[in-house]
C-alpha positions, 0 to 999 in steps of 0.5 A: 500500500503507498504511504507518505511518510511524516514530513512526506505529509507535512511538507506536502501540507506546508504546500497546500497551505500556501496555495490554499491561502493564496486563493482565499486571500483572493477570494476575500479581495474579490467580494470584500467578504469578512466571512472569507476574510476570516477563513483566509486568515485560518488558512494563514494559521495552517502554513504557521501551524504545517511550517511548526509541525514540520520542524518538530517532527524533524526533531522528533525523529532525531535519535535517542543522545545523551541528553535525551535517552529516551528520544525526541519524540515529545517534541510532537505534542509541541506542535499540537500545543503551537497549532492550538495557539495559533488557532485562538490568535486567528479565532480572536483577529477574525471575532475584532474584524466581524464586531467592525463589520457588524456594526457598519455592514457592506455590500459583496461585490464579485460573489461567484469567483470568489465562491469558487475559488474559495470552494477549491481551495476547501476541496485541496484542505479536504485530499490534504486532511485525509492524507494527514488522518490516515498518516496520523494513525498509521505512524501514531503521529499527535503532530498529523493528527492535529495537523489533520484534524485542523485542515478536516475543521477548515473544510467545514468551516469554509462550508459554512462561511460559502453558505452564510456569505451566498445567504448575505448575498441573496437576501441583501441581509449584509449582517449575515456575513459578518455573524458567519465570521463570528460563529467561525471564530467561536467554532475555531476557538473550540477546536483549539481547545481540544488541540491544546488539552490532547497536547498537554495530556500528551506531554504529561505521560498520558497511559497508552490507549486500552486496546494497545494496554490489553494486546500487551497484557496479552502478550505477556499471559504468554509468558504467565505460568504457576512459576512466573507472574506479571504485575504492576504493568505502567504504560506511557505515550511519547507521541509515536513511542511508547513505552511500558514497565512491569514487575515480573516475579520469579521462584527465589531459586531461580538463576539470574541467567534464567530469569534474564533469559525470560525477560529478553523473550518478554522484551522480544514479544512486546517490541512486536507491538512496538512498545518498549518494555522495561522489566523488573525481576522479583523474588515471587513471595512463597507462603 
């Protein structure tokens, strides 16, 4: 199956952001529409927020120093959390430039170019947004999925500016435009919220997801016997690593090479599921 990797997909994003801002940037000169103004400046937001994702994604696949043991990979939710402030900054620019416009409404002028390149340029964020979804989950990617995730939010958003703004046009209500630009703002400043609380959750050690919890669990009931147990079992996410500990108990008289030998296998088993487990061995308790 063909697949992009990250920067694959996020450079091919920095590229459609710029694109998409230049015909919405048009589309606002055209028809002097604040509702496409304010999706021109969210368009604005994703070239900042593909050019940010982009870099940290550069830094997060730098390998494991010593400095940083445990990778880079964190650098990821830095981008959500960029992303997410980028957005309320567009979100509080669009919400001064429509209470202006509300209080001194303008007639549209050059509606039907503006329209369709405005609609173009939602049909590219569309392909681009799938794209970033797909690679997200297929790389376990917070940096894709935001990016992703925003993109998929403009394309509505763009849907519902094209309505208000055709609304505004037929009926000669020019308030209309303006509100359209106030419930964009509103809708953009929700999902900022959820980028920036997942990329908070992200850098605070957030357990892996339960199905992920339970094939591990599973692994390790393969190892299991009347002999060797499994408890205390702690997982955590870095963006696209992830890692787990557990305490494993063994007989007192076992060797440590024995016991060494069990571990290796139980690591082996759990990088399948590319976790990174770390094992400590105990003496089982014998009543």
């Amino acid at each position: 199956m063909f697949s992009l990797r990250p920067r694959q997909l996020l450079l091919l994003s920095l590229l459609a952001a710029f694109a998409t801002m230049a015909l919405k940037t048009l589309a606002w000169y055209l028809t002097g529409s604040v509702g496409f103004l304010s999706d021109a400046i969210e368009s604005l937001v994703n070239v900042a927020g593909a050019g940010f994702a982009l870099l940290m994604v550069s830094i997060a696949r730098r390998p494991a120093d010593d400095s940083h043991p445990y990778g880079h990979s964190k650098a990821e939710y830095l981008s959500a959390a960029f992303e997410g402030g980028m957005i309320f900054l567009a979100a509080v620019a669009i919400l001064f430039t429509a209470a202006e416009r509300l209080i001194n409404p303008q007639p549209l002028a050059t509606l039907g170019l503006g329209t369709a390149l405005t609609v173009l340029a939602s049909l590219i964020n569309l392909g681009i947004a799938l794209l970033l979804l797909q690679g997200g989950k297929q790389h376990h990617s917070p940096a894709l999925e935001g990016d992703g995730k925003h993109l998929l939010t403009d394309v509505w958003t763009t849907a519902g500016v094209v309505v208000g703004v055709a609304l505004a046009a037929m009926t000669d209500m020019h308030w209309l435009d303006p509100l359209v630009a106030i419930a964009v703002a509103l809708h953009i400043l929700y999902e900022g919220g959820g980028i920036l609380y997942r990329a908070v959750n992200g850098l605070m050690d957030k357990a892996l997801p339960d199905e992920t919890i339970q094939q591990l669990e599973q692994s390790l009931q393969v190892f299991a016997s009347a002999d060797v147990q499994f408890v205390n079992l702690r997982t955590r996410a870095a963006a696209t690593l992830r890692f787990a500990q557990v305490d494993m108990l063994v007989p007192g008289n076992w060797s440590v090479q024995q016991a060494h030998q069990l571990a290796d296998e139980v690591e082996l088993a759990a990088q399948q599921l590319k976790i990174e487990l770390v094992i400590h061995i105990e003496p089982a308790l014998t009543g």
